[in-house]
Structure formats: C-alpha cells, structure tokens
Residue frames as a rotation matrix with the C-alpha (Angstrom) as fourth column:
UNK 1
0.516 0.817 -0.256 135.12
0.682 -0.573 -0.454 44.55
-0.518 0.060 -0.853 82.53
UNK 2
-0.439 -0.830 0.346 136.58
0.886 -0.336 0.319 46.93
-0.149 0.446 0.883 79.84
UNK 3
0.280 0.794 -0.539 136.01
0.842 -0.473 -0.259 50.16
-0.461 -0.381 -0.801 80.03
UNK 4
-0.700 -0.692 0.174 136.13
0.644 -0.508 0.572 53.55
-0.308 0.513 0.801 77.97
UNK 5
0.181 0.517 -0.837 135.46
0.007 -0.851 -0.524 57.10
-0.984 0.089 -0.158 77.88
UNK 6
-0.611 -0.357 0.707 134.77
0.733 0.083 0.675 58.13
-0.299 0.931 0.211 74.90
UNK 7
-0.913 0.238 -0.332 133.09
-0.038 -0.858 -0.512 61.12
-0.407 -0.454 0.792 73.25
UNK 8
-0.399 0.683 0.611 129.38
0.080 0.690 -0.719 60.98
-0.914 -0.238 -0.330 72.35
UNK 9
-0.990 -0.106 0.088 127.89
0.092 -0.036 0.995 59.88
-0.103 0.994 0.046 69.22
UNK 10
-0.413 0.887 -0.205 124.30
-0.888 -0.342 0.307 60.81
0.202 0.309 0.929 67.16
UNK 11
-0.158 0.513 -0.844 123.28
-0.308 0.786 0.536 57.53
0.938 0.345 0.034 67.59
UNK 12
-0.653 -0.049 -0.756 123.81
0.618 0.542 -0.569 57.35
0.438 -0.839 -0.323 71.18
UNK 13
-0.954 -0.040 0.297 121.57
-0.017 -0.982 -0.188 60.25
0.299 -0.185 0.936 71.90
UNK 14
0.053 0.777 -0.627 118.15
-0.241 0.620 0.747 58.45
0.969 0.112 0.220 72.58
UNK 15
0.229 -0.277 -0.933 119.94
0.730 0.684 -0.024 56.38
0.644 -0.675 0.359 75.40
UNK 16
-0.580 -0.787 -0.211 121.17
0.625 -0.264 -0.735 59.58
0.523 -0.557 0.645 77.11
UNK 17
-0.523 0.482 0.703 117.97
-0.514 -0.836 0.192 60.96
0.680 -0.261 0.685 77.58
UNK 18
0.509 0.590 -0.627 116.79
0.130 0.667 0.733 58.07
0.851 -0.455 0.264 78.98
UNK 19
-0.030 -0.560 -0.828 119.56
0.877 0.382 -0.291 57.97
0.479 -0.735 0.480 81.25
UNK 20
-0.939 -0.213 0.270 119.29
0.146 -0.958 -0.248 61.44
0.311 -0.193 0.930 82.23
UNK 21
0.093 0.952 0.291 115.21
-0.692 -0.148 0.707 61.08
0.716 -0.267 0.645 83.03
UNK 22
0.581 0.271 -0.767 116.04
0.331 0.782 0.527 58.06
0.743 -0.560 0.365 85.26
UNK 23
-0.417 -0.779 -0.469 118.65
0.790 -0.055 -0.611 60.30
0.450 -0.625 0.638 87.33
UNK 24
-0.933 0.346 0.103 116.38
-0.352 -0.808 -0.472 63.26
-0.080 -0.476 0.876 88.13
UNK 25
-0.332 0.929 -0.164 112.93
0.180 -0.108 -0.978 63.99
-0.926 -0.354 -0.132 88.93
UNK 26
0.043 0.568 0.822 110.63
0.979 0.140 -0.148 64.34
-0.199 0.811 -0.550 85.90
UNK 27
0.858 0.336 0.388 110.34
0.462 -0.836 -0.296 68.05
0.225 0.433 -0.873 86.36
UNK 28
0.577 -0.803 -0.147 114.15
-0.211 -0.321 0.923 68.35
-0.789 -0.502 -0.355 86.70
UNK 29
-0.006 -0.312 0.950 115.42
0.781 0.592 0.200 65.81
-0.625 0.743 0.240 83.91
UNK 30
-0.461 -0.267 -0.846 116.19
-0.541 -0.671 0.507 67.62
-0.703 0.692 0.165 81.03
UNK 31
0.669 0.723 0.176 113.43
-0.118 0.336 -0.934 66.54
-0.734 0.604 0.310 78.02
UNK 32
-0.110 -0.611 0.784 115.27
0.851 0.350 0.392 65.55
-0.514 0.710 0.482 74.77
UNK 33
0.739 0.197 0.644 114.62
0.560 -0.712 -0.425 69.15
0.375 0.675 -0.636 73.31
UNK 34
0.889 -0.410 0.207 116.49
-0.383 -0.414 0.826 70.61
-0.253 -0.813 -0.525 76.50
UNK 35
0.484 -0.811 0.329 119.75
0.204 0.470 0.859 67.73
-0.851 -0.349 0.392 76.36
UNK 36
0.026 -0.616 0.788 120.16
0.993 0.110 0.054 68.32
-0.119 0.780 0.614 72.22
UNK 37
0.910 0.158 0.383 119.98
0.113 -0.984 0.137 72.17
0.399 -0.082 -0.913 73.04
UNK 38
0.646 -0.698 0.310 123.05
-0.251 0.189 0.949 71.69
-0.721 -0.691 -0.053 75.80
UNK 39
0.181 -0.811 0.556 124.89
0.413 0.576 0.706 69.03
-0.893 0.102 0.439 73.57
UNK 40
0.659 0.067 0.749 124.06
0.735 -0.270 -0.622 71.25
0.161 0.960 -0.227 69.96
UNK 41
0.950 -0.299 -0.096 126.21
-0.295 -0.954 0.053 74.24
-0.108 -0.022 -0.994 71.16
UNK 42
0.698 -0.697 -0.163 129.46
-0.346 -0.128 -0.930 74.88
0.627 0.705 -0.330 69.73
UNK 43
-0.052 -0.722 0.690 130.91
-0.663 -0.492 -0.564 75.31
0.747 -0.487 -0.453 73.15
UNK 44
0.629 0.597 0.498 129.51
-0.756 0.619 0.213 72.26
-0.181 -0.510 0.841 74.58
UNK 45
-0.527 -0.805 -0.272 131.34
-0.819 0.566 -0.092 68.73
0.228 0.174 -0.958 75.13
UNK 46
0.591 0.749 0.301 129.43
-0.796 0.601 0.067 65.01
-0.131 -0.279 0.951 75.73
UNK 47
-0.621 -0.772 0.131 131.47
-0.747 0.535 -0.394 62.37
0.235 -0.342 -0.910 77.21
UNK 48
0.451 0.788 0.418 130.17
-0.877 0.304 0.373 59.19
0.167 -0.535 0.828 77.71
UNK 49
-0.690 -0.472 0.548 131.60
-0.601 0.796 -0.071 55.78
-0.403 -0.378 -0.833 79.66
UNK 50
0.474 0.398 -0.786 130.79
-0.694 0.718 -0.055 52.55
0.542 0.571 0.616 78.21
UNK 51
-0.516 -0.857 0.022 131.10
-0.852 0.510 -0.116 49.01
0.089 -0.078 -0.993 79.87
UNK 52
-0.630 0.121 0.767 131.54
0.188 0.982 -0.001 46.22
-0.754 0.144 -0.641 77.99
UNK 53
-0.925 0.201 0.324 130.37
0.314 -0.080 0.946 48.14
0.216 0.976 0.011 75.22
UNK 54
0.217 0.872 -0.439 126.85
0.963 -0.117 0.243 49.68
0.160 -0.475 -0.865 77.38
UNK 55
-0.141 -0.114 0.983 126.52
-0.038 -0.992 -0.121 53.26
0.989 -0.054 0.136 77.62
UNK 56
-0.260 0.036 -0.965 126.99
0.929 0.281 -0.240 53.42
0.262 -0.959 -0.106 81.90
UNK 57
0.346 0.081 -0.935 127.06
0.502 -0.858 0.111 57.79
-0.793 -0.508 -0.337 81.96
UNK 58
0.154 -0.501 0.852 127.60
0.874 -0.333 -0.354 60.47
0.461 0.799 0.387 80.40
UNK 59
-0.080 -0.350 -0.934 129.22
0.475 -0.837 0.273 64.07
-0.877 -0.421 0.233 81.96
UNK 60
0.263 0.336 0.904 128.08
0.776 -0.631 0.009 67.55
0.574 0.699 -0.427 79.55
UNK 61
0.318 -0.098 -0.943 129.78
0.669 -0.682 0.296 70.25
-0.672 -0.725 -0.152 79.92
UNK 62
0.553 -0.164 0.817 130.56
0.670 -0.495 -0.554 73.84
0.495 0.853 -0.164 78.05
UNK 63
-0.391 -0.918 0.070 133.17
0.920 -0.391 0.012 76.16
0.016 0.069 0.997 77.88
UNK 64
0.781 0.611 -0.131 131.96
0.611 -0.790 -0.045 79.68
-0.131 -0.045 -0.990 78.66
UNK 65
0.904 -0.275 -0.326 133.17
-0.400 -0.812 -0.426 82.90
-0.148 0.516 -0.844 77.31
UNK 66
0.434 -0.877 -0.207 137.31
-0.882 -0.367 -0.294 83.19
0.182 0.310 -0.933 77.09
UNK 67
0.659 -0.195 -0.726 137.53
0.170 0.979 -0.109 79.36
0.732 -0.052 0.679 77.82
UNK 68
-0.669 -0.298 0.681 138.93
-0.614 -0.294 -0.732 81.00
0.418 -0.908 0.014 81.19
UNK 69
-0.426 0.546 0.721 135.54
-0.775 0.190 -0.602 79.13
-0.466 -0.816 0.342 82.86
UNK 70
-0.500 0.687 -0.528 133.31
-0.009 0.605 0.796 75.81
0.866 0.403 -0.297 81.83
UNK 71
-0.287 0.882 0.375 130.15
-0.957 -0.249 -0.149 74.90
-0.038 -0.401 0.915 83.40
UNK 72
-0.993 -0.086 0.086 129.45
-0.081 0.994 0.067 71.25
-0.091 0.060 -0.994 84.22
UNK 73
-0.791 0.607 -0.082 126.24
-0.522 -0.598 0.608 70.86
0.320 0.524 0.790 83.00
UNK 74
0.579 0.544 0.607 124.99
-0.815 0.391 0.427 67.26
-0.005 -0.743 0.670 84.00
UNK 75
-0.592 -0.798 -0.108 126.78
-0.760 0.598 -0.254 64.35
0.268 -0.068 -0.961 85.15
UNK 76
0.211 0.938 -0.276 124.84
-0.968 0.239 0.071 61.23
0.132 0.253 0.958 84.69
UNK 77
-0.858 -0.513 0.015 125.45
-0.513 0.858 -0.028 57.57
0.001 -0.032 -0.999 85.96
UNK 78
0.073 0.844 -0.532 122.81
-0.613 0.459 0.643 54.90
0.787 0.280 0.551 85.47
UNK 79
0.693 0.279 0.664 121.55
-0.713 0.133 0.689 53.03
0.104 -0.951 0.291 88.70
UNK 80
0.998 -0.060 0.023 123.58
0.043 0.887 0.460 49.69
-0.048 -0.458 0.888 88.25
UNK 81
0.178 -0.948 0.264 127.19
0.740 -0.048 -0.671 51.30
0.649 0.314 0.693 87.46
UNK 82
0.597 -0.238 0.766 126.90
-0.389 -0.921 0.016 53.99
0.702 -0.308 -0.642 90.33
UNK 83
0.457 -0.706 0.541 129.85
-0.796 -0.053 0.603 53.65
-0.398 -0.706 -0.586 93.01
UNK 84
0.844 0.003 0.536 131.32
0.247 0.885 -0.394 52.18
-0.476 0.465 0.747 90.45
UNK 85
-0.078 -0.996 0.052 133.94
0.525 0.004 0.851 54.54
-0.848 0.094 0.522 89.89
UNK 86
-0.065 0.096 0.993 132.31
0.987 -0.138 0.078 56.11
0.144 0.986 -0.086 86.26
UNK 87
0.957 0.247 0.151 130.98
0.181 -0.917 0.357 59.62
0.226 -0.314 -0.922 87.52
UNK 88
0.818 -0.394 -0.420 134.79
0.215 -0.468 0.857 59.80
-0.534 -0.791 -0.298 88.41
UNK 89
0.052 -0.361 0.931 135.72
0.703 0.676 0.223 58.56
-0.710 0.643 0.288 85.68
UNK 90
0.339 0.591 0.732 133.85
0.882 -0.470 -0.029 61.01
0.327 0.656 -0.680 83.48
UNK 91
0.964 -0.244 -0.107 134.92
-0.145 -0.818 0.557 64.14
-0.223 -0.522 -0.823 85.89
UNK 92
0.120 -0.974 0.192 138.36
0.164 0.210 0.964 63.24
-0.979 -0.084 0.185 85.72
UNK 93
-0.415 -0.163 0.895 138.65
0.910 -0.060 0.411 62.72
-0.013 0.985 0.173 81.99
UNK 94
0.495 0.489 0.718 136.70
0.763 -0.641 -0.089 65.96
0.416 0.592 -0.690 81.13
UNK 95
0.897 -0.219 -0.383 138.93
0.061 -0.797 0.600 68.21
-0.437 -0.562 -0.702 83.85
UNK 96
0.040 -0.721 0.691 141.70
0.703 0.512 0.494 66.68
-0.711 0.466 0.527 81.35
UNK 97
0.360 0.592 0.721 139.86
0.919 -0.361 -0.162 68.29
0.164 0.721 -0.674 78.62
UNK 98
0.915 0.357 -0.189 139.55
0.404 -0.825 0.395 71.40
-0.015 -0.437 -0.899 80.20
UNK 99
0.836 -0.450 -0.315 142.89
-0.112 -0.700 0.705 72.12
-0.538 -0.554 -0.636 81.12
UNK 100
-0.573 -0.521 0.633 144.27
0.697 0.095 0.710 71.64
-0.430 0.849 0.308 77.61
UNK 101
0.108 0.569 0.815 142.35
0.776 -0.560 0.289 74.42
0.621 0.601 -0.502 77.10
UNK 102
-0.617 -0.726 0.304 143.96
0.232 -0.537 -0.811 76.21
0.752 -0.430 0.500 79.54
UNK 103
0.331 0.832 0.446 140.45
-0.021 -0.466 0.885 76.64
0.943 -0.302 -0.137 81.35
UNK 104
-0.897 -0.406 0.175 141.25
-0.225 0.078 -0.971 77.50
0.381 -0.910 -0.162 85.19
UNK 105
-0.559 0.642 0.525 137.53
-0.786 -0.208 -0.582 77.72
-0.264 -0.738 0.621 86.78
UNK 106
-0.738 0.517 -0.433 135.04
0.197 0.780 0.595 74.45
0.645 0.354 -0.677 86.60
UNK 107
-0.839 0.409 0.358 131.33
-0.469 -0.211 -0.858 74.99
-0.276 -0.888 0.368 87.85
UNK 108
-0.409 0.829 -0.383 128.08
-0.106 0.373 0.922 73.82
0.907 0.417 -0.065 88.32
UNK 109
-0.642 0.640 0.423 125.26
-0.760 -0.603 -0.242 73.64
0.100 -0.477 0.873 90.26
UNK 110
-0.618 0.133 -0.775 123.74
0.105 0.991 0.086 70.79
0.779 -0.028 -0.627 92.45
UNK 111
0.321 0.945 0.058 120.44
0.017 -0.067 0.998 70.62
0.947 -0.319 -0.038 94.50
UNK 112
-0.388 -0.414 0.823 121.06
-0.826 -0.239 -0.510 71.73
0.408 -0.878 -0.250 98.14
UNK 113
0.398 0.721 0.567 119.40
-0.909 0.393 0.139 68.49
-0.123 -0.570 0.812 99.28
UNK 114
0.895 -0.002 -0.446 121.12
-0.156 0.935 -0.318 65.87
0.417 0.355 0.837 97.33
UNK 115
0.605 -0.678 0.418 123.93
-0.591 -0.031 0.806 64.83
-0.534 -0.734 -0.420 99.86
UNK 116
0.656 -0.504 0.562 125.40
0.486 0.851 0.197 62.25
-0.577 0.144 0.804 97.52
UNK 117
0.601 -0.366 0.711 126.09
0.628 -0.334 -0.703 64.57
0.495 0.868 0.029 94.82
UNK 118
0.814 -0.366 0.451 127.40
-0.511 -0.820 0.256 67.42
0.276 -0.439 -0.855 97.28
UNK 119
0.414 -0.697 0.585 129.90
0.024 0.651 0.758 64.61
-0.910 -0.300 0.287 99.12
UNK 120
0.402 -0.436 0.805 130.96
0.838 0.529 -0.133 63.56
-0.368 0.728 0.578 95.62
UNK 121
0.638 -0.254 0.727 131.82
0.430 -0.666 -0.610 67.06
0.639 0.702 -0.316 94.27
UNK 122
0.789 -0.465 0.401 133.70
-0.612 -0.541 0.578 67.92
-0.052 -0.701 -0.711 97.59
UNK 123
0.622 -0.475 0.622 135.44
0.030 0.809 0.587 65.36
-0.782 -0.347 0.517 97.90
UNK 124
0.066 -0.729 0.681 136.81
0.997 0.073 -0.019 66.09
-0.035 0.681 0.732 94.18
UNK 125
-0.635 -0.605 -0.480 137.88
0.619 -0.771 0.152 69.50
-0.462 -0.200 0.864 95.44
UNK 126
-0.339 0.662 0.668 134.48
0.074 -0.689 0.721 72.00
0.938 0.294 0.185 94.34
UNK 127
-0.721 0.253 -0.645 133.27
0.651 -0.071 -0.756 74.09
-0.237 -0.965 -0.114 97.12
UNK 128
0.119 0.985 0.125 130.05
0.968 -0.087 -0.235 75.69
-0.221 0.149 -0.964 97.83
UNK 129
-0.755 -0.614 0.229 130.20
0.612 -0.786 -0.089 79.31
0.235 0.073 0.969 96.64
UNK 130
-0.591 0.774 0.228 126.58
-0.800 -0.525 -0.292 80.55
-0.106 -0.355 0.929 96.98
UNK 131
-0.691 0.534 0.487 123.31
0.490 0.842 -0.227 79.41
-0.531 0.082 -0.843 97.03
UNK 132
-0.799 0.577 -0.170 121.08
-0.373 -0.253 0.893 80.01
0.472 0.777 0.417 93.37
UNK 133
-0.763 0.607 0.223 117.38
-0.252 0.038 -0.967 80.46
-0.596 -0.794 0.124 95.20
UNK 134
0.197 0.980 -0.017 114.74
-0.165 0.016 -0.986 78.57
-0.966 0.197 0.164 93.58
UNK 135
-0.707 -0.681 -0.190 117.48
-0.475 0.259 0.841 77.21
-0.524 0.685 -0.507 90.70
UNK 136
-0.985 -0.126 0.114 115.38
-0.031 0.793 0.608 74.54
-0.167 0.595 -0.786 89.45
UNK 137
-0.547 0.797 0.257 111.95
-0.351 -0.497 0.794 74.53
0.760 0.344 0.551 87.63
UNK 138
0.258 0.770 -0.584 110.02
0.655 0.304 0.691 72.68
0.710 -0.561 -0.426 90.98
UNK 139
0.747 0.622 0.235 111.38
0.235 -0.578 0.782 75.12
0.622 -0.529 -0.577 92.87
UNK 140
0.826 -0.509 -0.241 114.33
0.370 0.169 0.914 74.12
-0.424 -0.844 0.328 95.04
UNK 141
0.815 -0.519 -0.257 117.67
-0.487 -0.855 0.180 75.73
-0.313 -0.022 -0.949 95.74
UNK 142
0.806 -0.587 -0.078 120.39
0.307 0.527 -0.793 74.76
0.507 0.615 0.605 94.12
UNK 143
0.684 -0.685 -0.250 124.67
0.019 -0.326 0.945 75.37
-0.729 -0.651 -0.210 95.20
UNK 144
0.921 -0.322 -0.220 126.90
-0.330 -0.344 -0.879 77.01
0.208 0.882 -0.423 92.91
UNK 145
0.910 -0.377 0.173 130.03
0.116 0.631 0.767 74.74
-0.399 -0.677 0.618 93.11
UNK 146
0.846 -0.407 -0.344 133.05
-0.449 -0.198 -0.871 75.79
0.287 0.892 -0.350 91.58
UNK 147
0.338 -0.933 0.124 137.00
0.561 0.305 0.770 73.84
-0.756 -0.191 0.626 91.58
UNK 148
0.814 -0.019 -0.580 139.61
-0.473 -0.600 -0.645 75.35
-0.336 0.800 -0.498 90.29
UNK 149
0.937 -0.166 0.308 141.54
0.256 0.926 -0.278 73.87
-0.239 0.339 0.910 87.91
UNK 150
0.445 -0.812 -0.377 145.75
-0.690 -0.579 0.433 74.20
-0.570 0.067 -0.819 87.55
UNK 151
0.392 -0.138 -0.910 147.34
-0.917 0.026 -0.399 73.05
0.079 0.990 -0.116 85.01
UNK 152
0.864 -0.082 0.498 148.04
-0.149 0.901 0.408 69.31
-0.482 -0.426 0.766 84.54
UNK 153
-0.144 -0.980 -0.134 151.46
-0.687 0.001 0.726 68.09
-0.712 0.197 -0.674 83.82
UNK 154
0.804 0.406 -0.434 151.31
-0.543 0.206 -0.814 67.00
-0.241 0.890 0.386 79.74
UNK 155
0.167 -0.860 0.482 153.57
0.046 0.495 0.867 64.37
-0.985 -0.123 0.122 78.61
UNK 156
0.432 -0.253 -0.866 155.63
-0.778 -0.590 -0.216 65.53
-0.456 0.767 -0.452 75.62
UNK 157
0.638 -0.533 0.557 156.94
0.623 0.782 0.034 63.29
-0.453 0.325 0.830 72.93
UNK 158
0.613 -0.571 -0.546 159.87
-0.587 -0.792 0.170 64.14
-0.529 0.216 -0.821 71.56
C-alpha cells in the first residue's frame, strides 16, 4: 500500500467535497462554496493523503494573524481508510508545517458529542478549553481544542 501526503490540487477539489459531505451531517458539511472559501484564503493550507494513488483525506487548516496561532479547520477521512492511521497521518504532517513557521498554538473545534473525534484529538495532546454554545448551524455545541505546539527538531544539511 503506498502512501503520500501531499498538498492539494485544483483538480482534486470535486472529490474533497464529496468527502467532506460523507463525514458530516448535511447541515454541518461544508457545501463546495463554503470548502473553496476555507481552501481560497491566502492563509489557508489543504493536505491531502492518497493510497495507491486514491484521495483517502484531506486535513485544512489556516494560519491566523502573526502565524503565532492556526486553526484546524476540517480533518476528513473517508469511511474505508478510517483507523487506518491517515487522520494521523495528515495531523502529524501539517503540525510539521506549522512549526516551520514557528506557529506555537494549534486549534479547532469539534462537536461535544462526537467521542471519536474528542478521543482522537486528546490522545494527540489538544485539550478542551471551553465550550462554543450553539457552534454549528443545527445547533449543537461545539469544544474549542487547542495543543500547543514546540518546536520540532529540523535536520540540517550541511
């Protein structure tokens, strides 16, 4: 199985909404006006895992003000590649990112109900900082999660 992050391309942009409507609720999902809004901003990144050459996820996330903070925006795995290691995949690689940019704070915001997602973001060191009442357009509360990030150790050539 060969696998690789890689960042996302115009052509692949079709497939991520799909994949993004099949991970949330309909009136959660982010419409294709909503995902090229997110992925059009300057300050915005789109990562996406491929295996075997299949788009499997993709992880969106932007850099906010002094590139001191980013904002994970959505982290997407399609049903037959989940606990599969990609969603960690995709986090991992993008906290890379980040912290070649010196960024210290990662956050985002996950439904107070969805236990997988909450487990999965603890577990990679984000804790709950508040709860955002009524976060999402159907209504429900959301948890502002934030990890901070310290600098990874960069291997110099020389």
């Amino acid at each position: 199985m060969k696998r690789l992050i890689r960042p996302a391309l115009p052509d692949d942009f079709t497939t991520l909404v799909a994949i993004d409507q099949s991970c949330f609720e309909e009136d959660v999902a982010y419409d294709a006006y909503e995902l090229r809004y997110f992925m059009s901003q300057s300050s915005a990144t789109t990562l996406v895992a491929e295996v075997d050459g299949a788009i499997a996820g993709f992880l969106l996330f932007e850099i906010r003000g002094a590139q001191s903070g980013a904002t994970l925006v959505t982290l997407d795995v399609t049903d037959i590649y989940r606990n599969a290691g990609i969603g960690s995949a995709l986090l991992a690689h993008s906290e890379e990112l980040l912290a070649n940019h010196h960024t210290t704070c990662y956050r985002l915001q996950v439904d107070t109900t969805n236990s997988v997602a909450l487990e999965f973001y603890s577990r990679r060191g984000f804790h709950v900082v508040r709860t955002l009442r009524h976060y999402y357009p159907n209504g429900a509360d959301a948890y502002l999660m934030e990890k901070r990030l310290g600098a990874l150790t960069r291997v110099h050539e020389g």
